[in-house]
C-alpha positions as CSV (number, residue, x, y, z in Angstrom):
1,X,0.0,0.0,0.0
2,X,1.3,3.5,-1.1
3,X,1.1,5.5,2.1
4,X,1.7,9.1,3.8
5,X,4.8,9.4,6.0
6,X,3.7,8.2,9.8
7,X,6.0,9.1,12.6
8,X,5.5,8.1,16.5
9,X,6.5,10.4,19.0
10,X,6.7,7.9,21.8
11,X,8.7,7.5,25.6
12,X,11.1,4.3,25.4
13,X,10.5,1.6,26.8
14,X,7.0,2.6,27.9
15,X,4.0,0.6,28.0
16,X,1.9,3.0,26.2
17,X,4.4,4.0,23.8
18,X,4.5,0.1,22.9
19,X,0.9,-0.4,22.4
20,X,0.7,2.3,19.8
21,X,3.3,0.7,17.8
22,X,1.7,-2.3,18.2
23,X,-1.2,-1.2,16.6
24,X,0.8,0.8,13.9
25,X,2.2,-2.4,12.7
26,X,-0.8,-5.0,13.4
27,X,-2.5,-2.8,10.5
28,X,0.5,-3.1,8.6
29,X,1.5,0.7,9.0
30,X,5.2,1.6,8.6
31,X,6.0,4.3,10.6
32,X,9.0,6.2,12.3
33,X,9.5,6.2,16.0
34,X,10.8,9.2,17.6
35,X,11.6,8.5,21.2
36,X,11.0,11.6,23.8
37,X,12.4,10.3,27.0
38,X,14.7,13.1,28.0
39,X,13.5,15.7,25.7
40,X,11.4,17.7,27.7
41,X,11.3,20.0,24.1
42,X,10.1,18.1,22.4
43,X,6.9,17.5,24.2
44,X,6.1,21.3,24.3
45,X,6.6,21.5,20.6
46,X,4.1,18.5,20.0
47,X,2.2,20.2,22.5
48,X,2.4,23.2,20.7
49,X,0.8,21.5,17.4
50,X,-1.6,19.6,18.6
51,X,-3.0,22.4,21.2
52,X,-3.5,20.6,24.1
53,X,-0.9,18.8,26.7
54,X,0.9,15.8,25.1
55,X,2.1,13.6,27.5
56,X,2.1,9.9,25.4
57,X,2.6,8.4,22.6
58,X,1.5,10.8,20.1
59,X,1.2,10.2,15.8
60,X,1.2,12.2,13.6
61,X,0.5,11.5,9.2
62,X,2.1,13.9,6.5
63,X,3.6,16.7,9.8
64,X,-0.5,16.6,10.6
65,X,-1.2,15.7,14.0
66,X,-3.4,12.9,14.5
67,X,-3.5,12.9,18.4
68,X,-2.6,9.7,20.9
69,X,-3.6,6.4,21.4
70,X,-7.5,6.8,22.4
71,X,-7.9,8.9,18.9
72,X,-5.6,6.5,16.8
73,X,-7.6,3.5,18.3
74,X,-10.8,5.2,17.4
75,X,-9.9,5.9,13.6
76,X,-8.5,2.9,12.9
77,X,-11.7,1.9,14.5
78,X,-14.0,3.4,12.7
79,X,-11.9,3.2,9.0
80,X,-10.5,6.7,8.5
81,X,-6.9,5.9,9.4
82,X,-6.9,3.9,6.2
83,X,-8.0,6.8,4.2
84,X,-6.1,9.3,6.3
85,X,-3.0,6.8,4.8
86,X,-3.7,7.1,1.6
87,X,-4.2,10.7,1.7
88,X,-7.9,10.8,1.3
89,X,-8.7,12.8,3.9
């Protein structure tokens, strides 16, 4: 499948952090992983972008945020991360 870059702003070695990649790849996503234990900076800039608090694992397609687990769970859910993928939506 011809998809849009992923990347996964995640905490290493946390449980949270695994899950979402978990679910990246049991949908047979590929994806980048960009680990944020000990960069407190980073988590303010994603916080920045997705205006609200980031604290987990967060995804985001094409530099567009996505959000975190609950709202990647939810779209994959529901269909949309597919499309959101291809660059349908």
């Amino acid at each position: 499948m011809d998809q849009r870059k992923v990347v996964l702003y995640a905490r290493s070695r946390s449980l949270n952090g695994w899950r979402a990649a978990r679910l990246l790849r049991r949908i047979g996503c590929y994806f980048d992983v960009i680990d944020t234990r000990g960069a407190p900076k980073v988590l303010v800039e994603l916080s920045k972008v997705a205006h609200h608090k980031v604290s987990g694992p967060y995804v985001f397609v094409d530099h567009r945020p996505v959000g975190g687990m609950g709202a990647v769970r939810a779209l994959v859910g529901s269909g949309s991360f597919d499309h959101l993928l291809r660059g349908e939506l």
